[in-house]
C-alpha positions in Angstrom: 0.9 -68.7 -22.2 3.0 -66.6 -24.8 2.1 -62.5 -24.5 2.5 -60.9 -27.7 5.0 -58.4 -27.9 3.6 -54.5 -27.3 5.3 -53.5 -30.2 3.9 -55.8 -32.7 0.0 -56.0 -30.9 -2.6 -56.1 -32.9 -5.0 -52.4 -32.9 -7.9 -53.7 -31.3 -5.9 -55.3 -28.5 -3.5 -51.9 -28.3 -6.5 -49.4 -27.8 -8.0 -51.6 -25.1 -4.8 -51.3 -23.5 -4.4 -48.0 -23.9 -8.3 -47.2 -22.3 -7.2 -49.0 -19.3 -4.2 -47.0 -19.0 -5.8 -44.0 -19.3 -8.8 -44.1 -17.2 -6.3 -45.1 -14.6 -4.0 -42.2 -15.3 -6.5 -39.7 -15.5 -8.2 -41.2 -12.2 -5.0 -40.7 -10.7 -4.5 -37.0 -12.1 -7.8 -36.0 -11.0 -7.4 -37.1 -7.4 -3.9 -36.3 -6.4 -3.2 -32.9 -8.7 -4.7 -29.9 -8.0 -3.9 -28.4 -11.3 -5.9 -31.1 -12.9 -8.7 -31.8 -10.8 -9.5 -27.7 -11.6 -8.9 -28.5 -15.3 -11.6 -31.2 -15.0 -14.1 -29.2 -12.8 -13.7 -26.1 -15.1 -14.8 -28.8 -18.3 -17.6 -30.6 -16.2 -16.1 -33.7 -16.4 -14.9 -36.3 -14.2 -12.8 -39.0 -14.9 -15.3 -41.8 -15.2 -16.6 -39.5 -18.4 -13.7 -40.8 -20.5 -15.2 -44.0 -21.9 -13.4 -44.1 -25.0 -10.3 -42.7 -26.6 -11.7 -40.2 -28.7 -13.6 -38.7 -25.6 -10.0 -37.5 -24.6 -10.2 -34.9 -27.1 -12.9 -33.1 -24.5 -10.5 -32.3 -21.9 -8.5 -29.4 -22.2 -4.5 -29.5 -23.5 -1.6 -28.9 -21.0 1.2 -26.3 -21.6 4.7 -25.7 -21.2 3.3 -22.8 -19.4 1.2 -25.0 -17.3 3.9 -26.6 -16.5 6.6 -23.3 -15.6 3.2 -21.8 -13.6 3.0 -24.9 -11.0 7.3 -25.3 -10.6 8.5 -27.2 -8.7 6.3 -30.0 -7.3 2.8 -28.6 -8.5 2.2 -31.6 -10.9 4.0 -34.4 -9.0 0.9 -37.0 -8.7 2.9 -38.9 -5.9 4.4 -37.8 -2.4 7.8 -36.5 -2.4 9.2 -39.4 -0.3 8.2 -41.6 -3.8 9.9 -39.5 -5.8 13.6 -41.4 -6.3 14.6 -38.3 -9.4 13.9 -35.0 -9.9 14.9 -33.9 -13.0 14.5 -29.8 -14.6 14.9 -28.4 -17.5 14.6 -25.3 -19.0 11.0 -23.6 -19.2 9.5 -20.6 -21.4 10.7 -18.5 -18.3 12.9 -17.5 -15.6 11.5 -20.8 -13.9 12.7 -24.4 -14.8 10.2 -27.1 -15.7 10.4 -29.7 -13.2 9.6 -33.7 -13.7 9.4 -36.3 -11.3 9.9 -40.5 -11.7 9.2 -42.7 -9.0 11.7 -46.3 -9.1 9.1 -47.8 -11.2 8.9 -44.8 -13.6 12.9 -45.6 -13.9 12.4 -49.1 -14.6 9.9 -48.8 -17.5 12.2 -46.0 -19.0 14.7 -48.7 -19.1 12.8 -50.7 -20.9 11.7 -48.1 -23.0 15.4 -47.6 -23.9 16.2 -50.8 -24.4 13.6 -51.1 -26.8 15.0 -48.5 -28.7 18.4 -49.6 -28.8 17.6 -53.2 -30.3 15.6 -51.4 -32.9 18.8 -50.3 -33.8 20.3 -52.8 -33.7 22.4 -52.4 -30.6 23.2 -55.6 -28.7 25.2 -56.5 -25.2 28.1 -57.4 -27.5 28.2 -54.1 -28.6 30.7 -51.0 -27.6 28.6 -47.8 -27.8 30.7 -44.3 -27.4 28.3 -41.5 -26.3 28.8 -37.9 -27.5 26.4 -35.5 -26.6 26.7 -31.9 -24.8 26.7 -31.0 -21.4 23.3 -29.2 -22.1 21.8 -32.1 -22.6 22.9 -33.7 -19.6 19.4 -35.7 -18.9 19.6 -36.8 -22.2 23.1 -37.9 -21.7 22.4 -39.8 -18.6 19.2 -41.5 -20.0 20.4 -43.2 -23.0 23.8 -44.4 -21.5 21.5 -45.5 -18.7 19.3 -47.8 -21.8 22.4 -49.0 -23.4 24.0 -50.6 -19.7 20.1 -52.2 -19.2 20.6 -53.6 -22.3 24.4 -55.0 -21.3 26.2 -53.4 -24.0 29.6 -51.7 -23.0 29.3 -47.6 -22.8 32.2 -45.0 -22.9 30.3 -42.2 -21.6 30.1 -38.8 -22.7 33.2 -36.9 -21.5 34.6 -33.8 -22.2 37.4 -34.8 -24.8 38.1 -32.7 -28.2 36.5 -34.6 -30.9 40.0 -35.6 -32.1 40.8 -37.5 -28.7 37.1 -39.0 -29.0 38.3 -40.5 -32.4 41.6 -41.6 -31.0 39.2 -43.4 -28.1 36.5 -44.3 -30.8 39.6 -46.4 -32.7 41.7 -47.6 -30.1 38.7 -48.8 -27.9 37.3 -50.3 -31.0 33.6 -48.5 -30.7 31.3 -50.1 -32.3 27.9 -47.9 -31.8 28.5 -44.1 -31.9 25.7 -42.3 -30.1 25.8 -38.3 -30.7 23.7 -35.4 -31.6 23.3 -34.7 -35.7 25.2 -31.7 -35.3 28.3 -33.3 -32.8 28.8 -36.4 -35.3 29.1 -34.0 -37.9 31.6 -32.0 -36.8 33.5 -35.2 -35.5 33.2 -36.2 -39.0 34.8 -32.6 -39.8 37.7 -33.5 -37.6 38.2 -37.1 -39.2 38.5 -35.1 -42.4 41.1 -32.6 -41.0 43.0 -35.7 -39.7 43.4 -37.2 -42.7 41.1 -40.5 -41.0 39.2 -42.8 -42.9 35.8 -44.8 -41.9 37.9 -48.2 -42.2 40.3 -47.0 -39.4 37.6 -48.1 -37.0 35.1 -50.9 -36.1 32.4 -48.1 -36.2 29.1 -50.0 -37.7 26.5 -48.1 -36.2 25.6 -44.7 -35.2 21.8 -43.7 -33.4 21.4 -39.6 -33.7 19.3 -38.1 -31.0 17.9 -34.7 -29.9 17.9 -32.5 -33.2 16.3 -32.7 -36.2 18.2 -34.8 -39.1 18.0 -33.5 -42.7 18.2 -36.0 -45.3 21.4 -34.3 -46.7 22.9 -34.6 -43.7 21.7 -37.8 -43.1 23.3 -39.6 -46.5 26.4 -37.2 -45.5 26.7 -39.2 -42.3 25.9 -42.4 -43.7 28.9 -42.4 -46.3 31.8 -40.2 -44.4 31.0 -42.6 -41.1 30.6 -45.7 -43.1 27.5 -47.0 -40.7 23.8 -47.3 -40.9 21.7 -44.8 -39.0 19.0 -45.0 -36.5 17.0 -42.2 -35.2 15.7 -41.5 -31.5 12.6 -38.7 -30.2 12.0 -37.8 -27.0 11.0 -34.2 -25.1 12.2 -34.1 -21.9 8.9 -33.2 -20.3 7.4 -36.6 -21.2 10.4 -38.6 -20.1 12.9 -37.6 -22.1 14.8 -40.0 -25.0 13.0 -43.0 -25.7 9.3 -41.6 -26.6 9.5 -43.0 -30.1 12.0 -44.9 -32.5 13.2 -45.6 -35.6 14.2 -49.2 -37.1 15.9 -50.9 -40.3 12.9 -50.1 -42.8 13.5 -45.9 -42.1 10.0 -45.5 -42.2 9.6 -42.8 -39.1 9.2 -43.2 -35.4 7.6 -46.1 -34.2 5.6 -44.5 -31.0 5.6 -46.1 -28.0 1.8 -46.1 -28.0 1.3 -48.7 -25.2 2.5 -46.5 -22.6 1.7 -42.9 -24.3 -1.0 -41.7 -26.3 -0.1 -39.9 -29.1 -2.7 -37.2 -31.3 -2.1 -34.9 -34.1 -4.3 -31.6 -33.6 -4.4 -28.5 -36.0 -1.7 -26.2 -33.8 -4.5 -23.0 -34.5 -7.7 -24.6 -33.5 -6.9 -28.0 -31.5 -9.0 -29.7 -33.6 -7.8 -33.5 -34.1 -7.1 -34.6 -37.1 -6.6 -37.8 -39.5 -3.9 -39.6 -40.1 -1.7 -38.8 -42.3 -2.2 -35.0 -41.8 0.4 -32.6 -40.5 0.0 -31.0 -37.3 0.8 -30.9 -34.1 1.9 -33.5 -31.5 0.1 -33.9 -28.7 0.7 -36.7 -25.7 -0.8 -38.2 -22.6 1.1 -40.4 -20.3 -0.7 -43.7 -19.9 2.2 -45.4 -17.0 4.2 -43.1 -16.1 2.8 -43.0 -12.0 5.1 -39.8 -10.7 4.1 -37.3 -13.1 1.4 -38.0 -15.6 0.2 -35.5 -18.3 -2.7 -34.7 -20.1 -2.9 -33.7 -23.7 0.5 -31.8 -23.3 1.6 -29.7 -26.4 5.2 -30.8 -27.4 5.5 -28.3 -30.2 6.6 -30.4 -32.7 5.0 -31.0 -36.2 4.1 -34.1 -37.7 1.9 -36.7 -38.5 0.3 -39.9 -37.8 0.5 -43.3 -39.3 -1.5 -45.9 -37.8 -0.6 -49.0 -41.1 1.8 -51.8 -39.8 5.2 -50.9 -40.9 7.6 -53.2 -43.4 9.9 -54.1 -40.2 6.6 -55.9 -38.8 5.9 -53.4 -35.5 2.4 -52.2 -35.5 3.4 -49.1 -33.1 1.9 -46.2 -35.1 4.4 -44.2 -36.1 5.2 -40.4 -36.3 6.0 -40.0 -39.9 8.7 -37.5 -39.1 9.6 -34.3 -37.2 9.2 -31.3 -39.5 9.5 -28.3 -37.4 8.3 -26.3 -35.0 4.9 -24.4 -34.1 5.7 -22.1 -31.9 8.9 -19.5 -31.8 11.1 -22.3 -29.5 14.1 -23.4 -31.6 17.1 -26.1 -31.6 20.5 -25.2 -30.6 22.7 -28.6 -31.3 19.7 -30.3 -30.1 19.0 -27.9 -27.1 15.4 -26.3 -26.9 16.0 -22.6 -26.7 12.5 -20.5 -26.2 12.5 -17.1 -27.0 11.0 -15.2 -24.0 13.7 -17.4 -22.2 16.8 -16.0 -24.0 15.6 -12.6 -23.8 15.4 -12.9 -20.0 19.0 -14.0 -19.6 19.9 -11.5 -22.3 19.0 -9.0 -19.8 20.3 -10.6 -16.9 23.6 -10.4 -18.4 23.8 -6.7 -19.1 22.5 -5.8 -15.9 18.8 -5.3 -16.3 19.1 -3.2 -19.8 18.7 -5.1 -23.0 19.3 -3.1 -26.3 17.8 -3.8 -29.8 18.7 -7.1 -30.5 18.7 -10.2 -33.0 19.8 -13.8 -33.0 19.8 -16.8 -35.7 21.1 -20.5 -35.5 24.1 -20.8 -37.3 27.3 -23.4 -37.9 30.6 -23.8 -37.6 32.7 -26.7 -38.4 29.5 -28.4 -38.1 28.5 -27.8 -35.3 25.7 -25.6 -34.4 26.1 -22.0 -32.5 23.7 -19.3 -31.6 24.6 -16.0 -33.4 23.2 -12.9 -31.4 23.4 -9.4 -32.5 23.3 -6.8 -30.0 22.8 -2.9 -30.8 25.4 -0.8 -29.1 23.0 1.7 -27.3 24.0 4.4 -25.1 24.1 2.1 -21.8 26.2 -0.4 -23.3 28.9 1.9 -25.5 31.9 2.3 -24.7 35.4 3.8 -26.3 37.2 0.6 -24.7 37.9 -2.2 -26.8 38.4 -4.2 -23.8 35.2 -3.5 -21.9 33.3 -4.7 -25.1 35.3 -7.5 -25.4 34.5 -8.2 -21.9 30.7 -7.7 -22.3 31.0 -10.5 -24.7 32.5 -12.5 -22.8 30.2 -12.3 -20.0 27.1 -12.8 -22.4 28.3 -15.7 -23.8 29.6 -17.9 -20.6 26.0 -16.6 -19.0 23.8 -18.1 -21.6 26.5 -21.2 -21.4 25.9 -21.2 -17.8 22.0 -21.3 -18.3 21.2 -22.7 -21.7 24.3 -24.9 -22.1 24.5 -23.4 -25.8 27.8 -21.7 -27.6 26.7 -17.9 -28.7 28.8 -15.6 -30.6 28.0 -12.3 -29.3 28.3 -9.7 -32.6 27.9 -6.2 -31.6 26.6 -3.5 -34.2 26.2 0.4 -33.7 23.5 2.1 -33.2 22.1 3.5 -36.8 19.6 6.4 -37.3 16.9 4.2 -37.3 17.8 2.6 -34.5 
């Protein structure tokens, strides 16, 4: 008997699916993390309560604070001696966020991946060429992962300049260039420099991951690379790259809504809302057996479309990403919150942190973290050399933690402070 494929399902036959999932996932919450089986006492609820999928919008949301407050193994849903990777990330604190996958949490990210990649149109004849920063080493691991499941030939990610990843990009004849908004432009700044043009190489596709993609930067792209574009969302705390998708008819992110719930809430209230209206995403696992997650806030600002899309996939799709609500920001594609940056701020100078400022900036491209510290008492100093020094130490400490590039700019102290 033929199965229909997930991503072209019919609705009806998608939210039973989904249902099943969930009452199984939340069972599974309720009875094996702590954390949630108080969030469900606190409501009055039990699992068997959710009958429907709109009764999901009774339970309470879970945090990026939820998850810093129960580091490390506080949500793991599975013993340790399942767990086959651990992977952290930076949290809103001093304290990582930690997520766990059992083997068969690997194996459906795979496929996951895979999925993505042939809605790009990546095949196993392909030769893909990843180039994405350190700090996004999980991200980098992941999607190199998805393109060997899918049999295509990977270079991975190394730490070349940009103009020996072009001389590797011709000579090795890449055909699928996969690279953060922010990298492939400033690779395309270095093409420029070297005098290189688009039909020096067999480059015919490029997939953009991690950061958000302006459409002037997108058509920029598009014409100095000379390939079409595909576009990849993920958070790390929900499994990383691979969540949702774009394909040939650029008409958003198809969401993988067989194995995670998606809902678009007002970011004040937490009310749901319809389709079509911009708010805030809001996921719950439905496979995922290590760590699942319940209504968790991602921060990012969209919308829903549930209407089939031109390409013939019925996945709903996120209609784009269009920002942020809450203070956390992008660095080249690397979540920077805040309270976070502060704390390693101080860290750095010892304990003390001055009056201070920062803003995302770019250069060549590429883009930087520009913080402006006061030069207060504690931190003055006559010596050119010792201020050079502190900046030295700033910046390699928040490249240590963050895996971001700061310029450290240092300002006196005025009258009014």
């Amino acid at each position: 008997m033929h199965e229909p494929s997930p991503e072209t399902v019919d609705a009806a036959e998608l939210e039973l699916l989904q249902l099943e999932r969930l009452q199984s996932t939340l069972t599974r919450a309720y009875r094996q993390v702590k954390f949630y089986r108080r969030r469900f006492d606190a409501a009055g609820m039990r699992p068997e309560d959710i009958r429907s999928l709109a009764d999901l919008r009774r339970l309470p949301f879970t945090t990026r604070e939820d998850l810093s407050e129960n580091y490390p193994y506080g949500l793991f849903a599975v013993p340790l001696r399942d767990i086959v990777r651990i992977v952290s990330s930076p949290g809103t604190t001093e304290r990582p966020l930690v997520v766990g996958y059992t083997a068969q949490d690997l194996r459906l990210w795979l496929e996951l991946l895979a999925r993505l990649y042939r809605a790009a149109g990546v095949t196993r004849e392909d030769i893909v060429q990843f180039i994405i920063p350190p700090g996004l080493a999980n991200w980098r691991r992941d999607l190199q992962a998805g393109a060997e499941h899918l049999g295509a030939s990977v270079i991975p990610a190394a730490t070349l300049n940009y103009a020996k990843e072009l001389m590797v990009m011709r000579d090795y004849k890449t055909s699928v260039l996969v690279a953060t908004p922010p990298a492939a432009r400033h690779l395309l700044t270095v093409m420029r420099a070297l005098e290189l043009s688009p039909a020096e190489f067999s480059l015919k596709r490029a997939l953009l991951v991690a950061a958000p993609l302006p459409q002037a930067v997108r058509e920029e792209l598009r014409e100095g690379l000379g390939v079409s574009l595909a576009r990849a969302y993920g958070i790390t705390e929900v499994m990383g790259p691979g969540l949702a998708f774009s394909c040939e008819a650029e008409s958003g992110f198809h969401f993988n809504a067989d194995h995670f719930y998606p809902e678009v809430v007002d970011p004040e209230s937490g009310r749901p809302l319809p389709p079509g209206e911009e708010g805030e995403l809001v996921i719950t696992t439905l496979s995922t057996l290590a760590f699942p997650l319940v209504r968790f806030r991602s921060g990012d600002r969209t919308a829903l479309d549930p209407t089939p899309c031109p390409c013939g996939r019925t996945l709903p799709r996120l209609t784009g990403i269009f920002g942020r609500v809450d203070a956390i920001c992008s660095v080249g594609g690397i979540k920077v919150h805040p309270e976070h940056l502060r704390a390693l701020l101080r860290e750095a100078l010892g304990g003390h942190l001055p009056p201070h400022s920062w803003q995302v900036a770019e250069e060549d491209g590429l883009e930087v973290l520009d913080i402006h510290l006061v030069l207060d008492e504690t931190l003055f100093s006559d010596e050119v050399k010792a201020l050079e020094g502190l900046c030295r130490l700033v910046r390699r400490h928040l490249q240590d933690h963050l895996g971001i590039t700061a310029r450290i700019k240092l300002r006196e102290m005025t009258s009014e402070g």
